[in-house]
Every structure is written in C-alpha cells, then in structure tokens.
N, C-alpha and C positions, 0 to 999 in steps of 0.2 A: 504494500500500500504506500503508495508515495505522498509526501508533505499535503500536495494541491487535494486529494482524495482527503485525507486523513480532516483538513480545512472546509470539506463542504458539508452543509448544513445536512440534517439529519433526513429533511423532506426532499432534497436533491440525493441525497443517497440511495431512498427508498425510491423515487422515479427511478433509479439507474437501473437496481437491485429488479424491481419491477417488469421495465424489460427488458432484462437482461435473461430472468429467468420465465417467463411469461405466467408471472402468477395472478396474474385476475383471468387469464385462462384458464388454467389449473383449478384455480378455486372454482369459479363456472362448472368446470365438468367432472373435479372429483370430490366440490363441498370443504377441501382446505388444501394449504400448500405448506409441507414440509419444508425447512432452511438450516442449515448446520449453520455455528456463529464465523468459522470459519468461512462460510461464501459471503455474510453479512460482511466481513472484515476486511474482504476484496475493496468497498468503499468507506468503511468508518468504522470505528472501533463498536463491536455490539453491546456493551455496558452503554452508552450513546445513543442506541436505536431501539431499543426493544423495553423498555423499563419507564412507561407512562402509567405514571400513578395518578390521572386524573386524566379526561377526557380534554381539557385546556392545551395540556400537553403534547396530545399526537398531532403528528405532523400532517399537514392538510392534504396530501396523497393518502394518506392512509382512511383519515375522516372524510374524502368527498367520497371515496369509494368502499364507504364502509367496512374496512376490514382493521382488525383488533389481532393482536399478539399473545400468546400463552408460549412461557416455556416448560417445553416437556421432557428434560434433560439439563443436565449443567452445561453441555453443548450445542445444543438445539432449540427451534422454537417451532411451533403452529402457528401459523396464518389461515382468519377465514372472517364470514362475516357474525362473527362473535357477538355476545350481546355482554359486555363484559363488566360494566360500570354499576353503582348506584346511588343514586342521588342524595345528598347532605341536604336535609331539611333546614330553610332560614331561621336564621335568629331571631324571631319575634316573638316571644312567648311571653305567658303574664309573667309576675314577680312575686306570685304565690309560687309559681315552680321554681322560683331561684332560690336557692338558700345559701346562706351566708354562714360560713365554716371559719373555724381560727385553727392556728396551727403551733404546735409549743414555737420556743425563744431559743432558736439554731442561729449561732453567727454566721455561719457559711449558708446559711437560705435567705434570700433578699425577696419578696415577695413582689416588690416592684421591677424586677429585674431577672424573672422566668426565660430566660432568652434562647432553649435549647429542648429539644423534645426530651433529654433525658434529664434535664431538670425537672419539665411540668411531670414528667412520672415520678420523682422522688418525692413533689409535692404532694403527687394528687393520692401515695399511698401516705404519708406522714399523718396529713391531713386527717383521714380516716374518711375522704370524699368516696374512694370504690369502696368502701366495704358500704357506706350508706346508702350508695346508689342500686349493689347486689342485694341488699338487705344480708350480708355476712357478714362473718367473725374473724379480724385478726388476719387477714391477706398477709402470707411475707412474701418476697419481691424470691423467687427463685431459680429464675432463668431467662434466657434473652440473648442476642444476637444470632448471627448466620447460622443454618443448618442445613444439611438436605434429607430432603421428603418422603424419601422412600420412595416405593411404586406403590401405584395405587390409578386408576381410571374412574371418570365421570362424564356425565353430559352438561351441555350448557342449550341452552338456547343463542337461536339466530336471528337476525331482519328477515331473514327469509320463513321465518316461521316453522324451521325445522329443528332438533335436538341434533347435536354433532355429539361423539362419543370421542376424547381425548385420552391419550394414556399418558403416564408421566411417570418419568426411571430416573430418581434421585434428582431432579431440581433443586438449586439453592431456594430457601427462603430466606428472612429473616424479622426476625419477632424482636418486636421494640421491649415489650414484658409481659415477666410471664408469675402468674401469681397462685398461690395454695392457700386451699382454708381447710379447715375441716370438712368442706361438703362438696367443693369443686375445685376446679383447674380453668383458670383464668388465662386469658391469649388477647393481649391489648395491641391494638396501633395505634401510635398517636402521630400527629400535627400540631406542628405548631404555626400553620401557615392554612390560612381560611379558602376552601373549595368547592366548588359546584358541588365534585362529586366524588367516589373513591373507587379503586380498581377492586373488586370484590378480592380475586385472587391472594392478597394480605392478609385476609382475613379464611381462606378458605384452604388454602395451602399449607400453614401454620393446624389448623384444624384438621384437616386428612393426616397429616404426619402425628399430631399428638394424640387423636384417638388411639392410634394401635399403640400406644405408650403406656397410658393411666386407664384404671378403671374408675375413677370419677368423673361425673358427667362438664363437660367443660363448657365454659359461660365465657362468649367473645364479644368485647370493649372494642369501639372506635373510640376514640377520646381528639379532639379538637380544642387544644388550647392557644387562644389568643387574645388580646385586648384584655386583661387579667378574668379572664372567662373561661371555664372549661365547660363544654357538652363534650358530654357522654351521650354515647348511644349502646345499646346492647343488641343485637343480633343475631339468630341464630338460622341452620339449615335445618327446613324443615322433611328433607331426605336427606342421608348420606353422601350419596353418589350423583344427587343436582345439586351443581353448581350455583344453576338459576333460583333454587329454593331455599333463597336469603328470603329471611324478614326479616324487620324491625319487632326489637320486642319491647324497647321502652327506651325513655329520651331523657336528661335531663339536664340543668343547669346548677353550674356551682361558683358563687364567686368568694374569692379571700378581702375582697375589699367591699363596703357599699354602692350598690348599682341604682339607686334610689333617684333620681332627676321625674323632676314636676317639671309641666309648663308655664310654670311661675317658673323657673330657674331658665326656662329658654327665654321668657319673654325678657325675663333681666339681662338675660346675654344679650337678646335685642337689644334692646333700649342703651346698653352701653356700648356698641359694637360703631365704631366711627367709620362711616362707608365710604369706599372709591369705588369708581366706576369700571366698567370694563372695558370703556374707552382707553385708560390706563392702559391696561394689561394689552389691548391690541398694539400699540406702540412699543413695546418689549419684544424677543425672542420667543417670551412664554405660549403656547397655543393654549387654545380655550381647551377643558377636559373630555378626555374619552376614554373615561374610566369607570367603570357601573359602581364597581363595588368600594366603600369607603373602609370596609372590613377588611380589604386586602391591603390596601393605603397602610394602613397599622398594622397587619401582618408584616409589612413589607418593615415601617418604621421601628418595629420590634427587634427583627433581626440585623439592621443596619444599627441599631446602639453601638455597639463597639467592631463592627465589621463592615467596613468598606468593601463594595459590591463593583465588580465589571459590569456592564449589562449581560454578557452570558452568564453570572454568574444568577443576578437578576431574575433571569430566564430559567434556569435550570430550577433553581429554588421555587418561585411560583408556578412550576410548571407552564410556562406560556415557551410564546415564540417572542425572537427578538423585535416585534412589532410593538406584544401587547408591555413587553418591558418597557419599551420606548413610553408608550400610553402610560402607563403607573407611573414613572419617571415624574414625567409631567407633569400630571394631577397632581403629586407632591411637590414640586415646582410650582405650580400655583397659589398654592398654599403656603409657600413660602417652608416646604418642612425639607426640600429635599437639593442638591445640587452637586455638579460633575465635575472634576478637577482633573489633569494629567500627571501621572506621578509612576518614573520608573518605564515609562513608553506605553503605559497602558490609561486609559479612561478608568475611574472610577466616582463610585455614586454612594455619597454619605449626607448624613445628614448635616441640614444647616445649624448655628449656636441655635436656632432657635425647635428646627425638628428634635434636637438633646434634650432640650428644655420641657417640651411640649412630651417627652418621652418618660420622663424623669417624675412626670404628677402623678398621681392617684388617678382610680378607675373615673370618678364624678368631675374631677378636676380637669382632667386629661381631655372627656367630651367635651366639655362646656367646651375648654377652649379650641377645639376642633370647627365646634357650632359658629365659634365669634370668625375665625379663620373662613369659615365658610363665609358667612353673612355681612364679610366685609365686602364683599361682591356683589353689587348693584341687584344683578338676575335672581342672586340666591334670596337675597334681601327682600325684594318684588315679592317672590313665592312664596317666601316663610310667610307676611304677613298674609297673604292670600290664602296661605294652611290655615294658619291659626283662628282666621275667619270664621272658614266654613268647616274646617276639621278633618278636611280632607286635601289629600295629596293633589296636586291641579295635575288634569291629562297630558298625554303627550301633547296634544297639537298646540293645548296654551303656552306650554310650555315653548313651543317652536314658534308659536308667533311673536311671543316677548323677544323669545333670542334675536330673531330677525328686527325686531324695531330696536334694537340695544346694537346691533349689530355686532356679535359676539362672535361669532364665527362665517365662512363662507357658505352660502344658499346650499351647495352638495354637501354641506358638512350636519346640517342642521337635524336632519332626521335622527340618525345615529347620535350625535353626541346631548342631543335629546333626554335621550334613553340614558345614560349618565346624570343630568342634571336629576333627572325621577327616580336613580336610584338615590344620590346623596340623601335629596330630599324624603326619600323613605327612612333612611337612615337616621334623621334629626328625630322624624314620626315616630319611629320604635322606641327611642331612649327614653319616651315614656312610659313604656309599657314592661320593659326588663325589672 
C-alpha cells in the first residue's frame, strides 16, 4: 500500500475496494460479500474502514447503497444490506426521572471534569448509579477490555426484508465493563460523546461470547455520559441467535450535579443577555450554523478540555466525516467557544479562554451560559421571545423566513441550516423539562 493509498479517505477506499471487487454485484446475487482485511489493506488500513460505531460515521458509498459491515473473524469481514444500528432515544425526559446521586470525597474524582469513558465508568459504579438503575447489590467492576468471541452464528435482518445467517470464528471485541452481583453478569458500553444511534454488535458480540462463560443470567448497559448527565439504557435479546431481537428494557437518567433550570432563569438570561446582530457575524470568516445538535457542541467541548483536536481527529471521535467536523467547528466558533491554530505543521482545534471557562461551570451554570451565548444572536433572540410566547418551538418555514429578512445566510443555505436553528432552539425548550 503506498503513502497516496494509505492518504485516501475511507469513502474513496470503499468506491475502489467496491469495484474493484464487484461487490454490490455479489451482494445482488449471493445476499452478502465476503473481504479478508488483507484485500481491504490493498487501499487503507482496515482498523480505518470497517469499525462504524454509529450510522454518522459510515462512509457515504456504503450509506447511499445500503450496505453495513460485521466482522466474522479477526481477519475478515461481511458485507450486505444489514440492518445493523439502533436508535438512542433524545434527551427530553421529565425531572421526576432524573435523580440526583452524590458520590463519597475521592481527591483523584473531579466531578466536573469526567472527561474519558473510563472515568464516567468509575463514577457511574462508585456512585452506586448501576446498581440503582439494575435494582442490584454491590456491582464490583471485574472485567473489560479486548477479547475474542469465540464461534458462535446468528441472523440479522435486512432493507431487503430478509434474515441473513452470519457465522463468526473468534472476532475481536471489546467491552468497556464488565460487572458481578450476586444475581447477574453485567456487559456495559459506554460514550462519552452524544449519538443518533449505536452499532448493536457492542453490545451483542460481548453477549454471545459471555453467555457460554457464566451461568448467570447477564443484564446489558449502554451508558451515554455527557454534559455531567448519564443515560443508561438496559437492553436485552429477546432470542439468542437474533441479532435483530434487541429491545429496550428500561431508560434512565442520573445527574451528580442539579439539573433544575425554570423559565424564570431563561427569561433572566434574556433580559441580561446584550444583543449583536448577525449583520456582525456576516462580516467575519464565521458562517452562520449547521449544526443540529447543541448536545454534541458539548460533547465535543468536553473532550477538547485538555486535548487539542486535528479535525480528523474531530472526525474520528464524533464519528462524522470531515465535513460535519468542519460544521461542529463552526457552531463552536460562533459561539465564541471554539478556534484553530497551526502548531508543529498541523491545524489544531481547542478551545477559546473563554470555551475553558464556559467548560469549567456547573451543570445549571454551564446552560445558562450557553443560552446567553446563544441569544446574543439577533435570530436566536427573535425566536426565544416568540417560544416563550406561545410555548412553543416556531416551525421551520418561520424560522426560514426570519433568517432571510436578517439575512443570515445564502437563499440555498436557508432550508438546511434551518433545521439547526430548530434544533438549538429545542435544546433551550428541554432545559426545562430535565
């Protein structure tokens, strides 16, 4: 594999790889396509190609033509039109479901500064949040990292509407933790970086391998920790041998700080929030946002505390492509929370004195000033008061016709980054409800 190969992006890879080996033909007429990582390696390293833990992530050759990736080997992978993901339900839930947990007086635990998935695991057993969430006793933390699988075969479902039968001969996995009580065997993933969705396989791969292990019946954790907020979700397969026979068994939320915000505490953020126009901001470098999620904003701001980010690095960690990095960039550039320096012959993207700052509050502290950061923006400002009104979120098109009379961005821009302004705006609307 030469330099220029080894350099090209993972959706030019897969176009190569594609017809190179004629595999949307192959999937066509035998329902999937066999690859050793070895021929993947012809164009890009396979750790690089194959390892989409969220639909965000694959590459747009793979997503326009519906096909999903399983490895069935430490050396191989399947290709076909898999149905492989499942959707992470949003954050809007009442504040009867939140509860609020303390955790004893550790100097090495900084509560405001969770900044690593194996952190939020030491919290989230310290704490006593899993064993409240399982209704169990006394979880110890007993296992975790890389393993392989073992053999063992299942079906999944298709787009196509059919069950595909996969085998699988020692695959790596690798379990974030893994926990014991007296009545089960616990198999957690966690995040510390906020996502549409998750690759089931994390969860079901870990699960095939530890069955033939214990005979206690075993209880599988997503965990999502971000913005000092943990949801839990629990899990389970309601066959063995389907893949597709994930459900949701229960949901919930935990915070170590007060998540408590009235709309008395937004309208005071109004009312003191000194407005510029976005007449401003058009006169800058800055573009207006096209960024939906303000969840990922802070995802993003969490793990740039003390680590300056490339944009592929960006990329790789939110799972996106180096577009929607560029777009998240942004949005934090707007705000004033985010910016790119040269250092060492490479771009990098850290936070401004003032995203540290903004980094550094409390859970109730942190929003507000998110909310004032927002609403210092003429558009945002318009609509807030127009929320608060009527109590509800104004539609896209109002949305598109303000933008256009503020003249915030270009007429082709307007639809899409639309959808943006109504997510922020949702985002203000919830913090009352958590």
């Amino acid at each position: 594999m030469s330099q220029k190969e080894n350099n090209m992006s993972a959706n030019d890879a897969w176009k190569a790889l594609i017809e190179k080996y004629r595999i949307l033909d192959e999937i066509q007429k035998k329902g999937c396509f066999h690859i050793k990582a070895s021929q993947i390696k012809e164009f890009k390293e396979p750790r690089l190609m194959a390892k989409w833990d969220s639909t965000d992530s694959l590459p747009d050759v793979l997503r326009k033509n519906r096909i999903n990736i399983l490895p069935d080997s430490r050396s191989s992978y399947v290709l076909s039109d898999f149905l492989l993901y499942k959707e992470i339900p949003e954050l809007d839930e009442h504040v009867t479901q939140m509860d609020h947990v303390e955790i004893p007086e550790y100097e090495s635990i900084d509560i405001n500064n969770i900044n690593s998935e194996a952190k939020a695991i030491n919290v989230l057993a310290l704490s006593g949040i899993l064993d409240d969430f399982l209704q169990t006793n006394k979880s110890v933390a007993t296992f975790n990292g890389r393993m392989g699988t073992g053999a063992f075969e299942f079906q999944v479902n298709t787009y196509r509407n059919v069950k595909r039968r996969v085998s699988v001969n020692n695959a790596q996995c690798e379990i974030d933790g893994g926990f014991e009580n007296d009545s089960s065997v616990i198999i957690m993933e966690a995040k510390n970086v906020v996502h549409e969705d998750f690759h089931v396989r994390q969860l079901y791969y870990p699960y095939r391998l530890w069955k033939e292990k214990v005979q206690k019946p075993i209880r599988l954790v997503f965990s999502v920790y971000s913005n000092m907020i943990y949801r839990l979700f629990e899990y389970r397969f309601t066959s063995l041998e389907d893949y597709s026979s994930i459900e949701l068994v229960r949901a919930k939320n935990y915070s170590l700080q007060d998540t408590t915000i009235t709309m008395d505490d937004l309208m005071e953020v109004r009312r003191k929030t000194s407005q510029r126009t976005d007449d401003h901001m058009a006169h800058t470098s800055i573009p207006f946002i096209q960024a939906n999620s303000m969840e990922r904003i802070i995802s993003l701001l969490e793990n740039m505390y003390e680590n300056p980010m490339t944009p592929q690095q960006i990329a790789e960690l939110m799972d996106f492509d180096l577009r929607q990095s560029d777009y998240y960039y942004n949005a934090g550039r707007y705000l004033g929370l985010f910016e790119k320096a040269a250092e060492d012959k490479q771009i990098l993207v850290s936070l401004t004195p003032l995203g540290a700052k903004v980094f550094r509050l409390n859970y109730k502290q942190r929003q507000l000033r998110l909310v004032e950061l927002i609403l210092e923006h003429q558009i945002f400002r318009e609509l807030f008061d127009r929320m608060a009104k009527t109590g509800q979120i104004p539609d896209k098109d109002d949305i598109a016709d303000r933008m256009r009379s503020l003249n915030v961005c270009n007429e082709g821009q307007i639809v899409r980054r639309a959808s943006s302004v109504s997510g922020w705006l949702k985002w203000i609307y919830n913090l009352t409800k958590l």
